[in-house]
C-alpha positions in Angstrom: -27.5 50.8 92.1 -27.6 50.0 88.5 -27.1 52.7 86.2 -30.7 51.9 84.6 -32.2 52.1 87.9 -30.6 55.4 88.5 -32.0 56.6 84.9 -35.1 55.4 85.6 -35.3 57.2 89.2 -33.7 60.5 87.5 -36.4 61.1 85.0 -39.7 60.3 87.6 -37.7 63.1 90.1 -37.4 65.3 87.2 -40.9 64.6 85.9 -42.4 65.1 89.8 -40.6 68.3 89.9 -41.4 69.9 86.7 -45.4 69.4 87.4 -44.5 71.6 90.9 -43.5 74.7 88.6 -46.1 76.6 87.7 -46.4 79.5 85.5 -47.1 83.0 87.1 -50.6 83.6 86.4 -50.9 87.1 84.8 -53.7 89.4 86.2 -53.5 92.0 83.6 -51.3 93.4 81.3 -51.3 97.8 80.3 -49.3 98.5 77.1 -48.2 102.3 75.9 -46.3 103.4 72.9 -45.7 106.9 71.7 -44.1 105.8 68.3 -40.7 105.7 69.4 -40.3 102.8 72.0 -43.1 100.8 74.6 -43.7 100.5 78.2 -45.5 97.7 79.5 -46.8 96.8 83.5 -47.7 93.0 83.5 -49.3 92.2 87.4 -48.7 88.7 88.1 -50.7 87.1 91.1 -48.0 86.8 94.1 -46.7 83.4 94.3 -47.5 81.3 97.3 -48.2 78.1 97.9 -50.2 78.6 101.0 -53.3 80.9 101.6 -53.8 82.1 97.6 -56.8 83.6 98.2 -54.9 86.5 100.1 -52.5 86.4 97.4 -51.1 90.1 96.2 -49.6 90.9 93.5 -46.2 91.8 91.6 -45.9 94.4 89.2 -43.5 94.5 86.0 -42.5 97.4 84.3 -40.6 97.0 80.9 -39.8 99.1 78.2 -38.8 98.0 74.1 -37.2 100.5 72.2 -36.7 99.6 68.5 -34.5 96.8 67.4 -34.9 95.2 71.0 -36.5 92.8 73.3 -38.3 93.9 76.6 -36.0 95.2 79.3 -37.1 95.8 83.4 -37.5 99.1 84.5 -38.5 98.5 87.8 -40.6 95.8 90.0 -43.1 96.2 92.7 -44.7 94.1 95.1 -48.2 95.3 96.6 -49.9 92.9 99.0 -53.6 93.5 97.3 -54.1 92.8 93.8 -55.1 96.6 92.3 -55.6 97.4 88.8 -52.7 99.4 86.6 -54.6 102.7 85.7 -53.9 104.5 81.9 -52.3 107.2 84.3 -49.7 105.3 85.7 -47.5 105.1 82.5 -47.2 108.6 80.7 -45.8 110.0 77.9 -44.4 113.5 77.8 -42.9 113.6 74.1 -41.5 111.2 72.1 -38.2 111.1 74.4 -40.0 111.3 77.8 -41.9 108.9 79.8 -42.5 107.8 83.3 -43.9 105.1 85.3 -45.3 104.7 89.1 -46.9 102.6 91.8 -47.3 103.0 95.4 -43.9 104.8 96.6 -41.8 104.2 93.6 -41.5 106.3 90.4 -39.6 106.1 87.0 -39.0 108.0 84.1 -36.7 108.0 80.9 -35.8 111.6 79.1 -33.7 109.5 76.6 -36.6 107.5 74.5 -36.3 104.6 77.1 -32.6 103.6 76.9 -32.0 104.6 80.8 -34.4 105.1 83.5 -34.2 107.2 86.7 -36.0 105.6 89.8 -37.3 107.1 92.8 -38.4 105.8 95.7 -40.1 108.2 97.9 -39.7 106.0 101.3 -35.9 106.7 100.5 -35.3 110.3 99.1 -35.2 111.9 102.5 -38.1 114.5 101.5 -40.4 113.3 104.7 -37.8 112.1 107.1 -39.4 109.6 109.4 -42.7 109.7 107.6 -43.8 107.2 105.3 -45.6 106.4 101.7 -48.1 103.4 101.7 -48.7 101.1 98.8 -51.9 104.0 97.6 -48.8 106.7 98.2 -48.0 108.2 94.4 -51.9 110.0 93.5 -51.2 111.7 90.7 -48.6 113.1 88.4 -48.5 115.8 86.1 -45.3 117.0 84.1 -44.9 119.4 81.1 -42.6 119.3 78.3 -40.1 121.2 79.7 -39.7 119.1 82.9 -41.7 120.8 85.1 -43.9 119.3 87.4 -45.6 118.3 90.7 -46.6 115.1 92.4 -49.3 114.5 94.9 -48.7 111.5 97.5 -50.9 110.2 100.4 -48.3 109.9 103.5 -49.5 107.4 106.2 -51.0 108.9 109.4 -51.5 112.5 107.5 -55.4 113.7 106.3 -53.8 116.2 103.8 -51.9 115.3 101.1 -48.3 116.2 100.2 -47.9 117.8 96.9 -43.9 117.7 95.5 -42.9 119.8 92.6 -39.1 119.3 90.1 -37.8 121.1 87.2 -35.9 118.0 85.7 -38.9 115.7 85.0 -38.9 114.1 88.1 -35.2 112.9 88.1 -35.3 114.8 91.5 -38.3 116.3 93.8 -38.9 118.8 96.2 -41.9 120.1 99.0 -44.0 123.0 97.8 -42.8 126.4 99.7 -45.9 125.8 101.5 -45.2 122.4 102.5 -41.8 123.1 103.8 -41.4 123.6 108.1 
């Protein structure tokens, strides 16, 4: 083979297989600031070439802090396409914030340069019980890291309320809640 024809051959494969790349198709985007540095959750529709239609979704979370670019907190996958509430990225003070979806949850007490992630399906707090994708309800902390969580556990009617001092870095069950 010539090296013309082998030019020519070259550039149609690489034009065929740029046109297969496609760009993630974004399905919404939630921005926060408090002043001080940004967090972001971008859902992108779940890649798949097959079946689209029952495609979920993929879940960013980035933070900027000044003089910087985005960096990734933490990534999620949920296999339904749900909306990012406001609730879902909160702001303490102006050094404090965390993040969460379904079973995982984030937060920064040093104005976004490091992040502390916690995945309830591996802490160890429900042994064999698990945290669907609707798991993390709610979240309420105060300034001085106090703070309880309320999660949906698969199987169980009542929910499961955990409480931390430390902002979340760690969590415990409520004295009720403990057998």
């Amino acid at each position: 083979m010539n090296s013309r024809k082998f030019k020519r051959i070259t550039i149609l494969l690489a034009l065929l297989l740029s046109g297969c790349v496609q760009q993630p198709t974004i399905l919404q985007t939630v921005t926060d600031e408090n002043g001080v540095f940004e967090v972001r959750v971008t859902a992108f529709q779940e890649d798949r070439s097959f079946g689209r239609a029952f495609a979920g979704a993929d879940y960013h979370f980035e933070v900027r802090t000044p003089g910087a670019g985005w960096r990734k907190i933490m990534e999620f996958h949920h296999d339904d396409q749900v909306a990012v509430g406001k609730n879902q990225v909160r702001f303490v003070n102006e050094r404090v914030a965390y993040v969460f979806i379904g079973w995982l949850y984030a937060v920064t007490t040093d104005a976004g340069q490091t992040w502390h992630i916690w995945d309830a399906n591996n802490s160890g707090i429900l042994g064999t019980e698990r945290i669907g994708y609707d798991g993390i309800q709610s979240i309420k902390l105060d300034t001085e890291g106090r703070g309880r969580m309320l999660l949906n556990v698969i199987g169980r009617q009542d929910r499961i309320e955990l409480t931390t001092e430390d902002f979340g870095i760690t969590w415990g069950l409520t004295i009720e809640q403990e057998q």
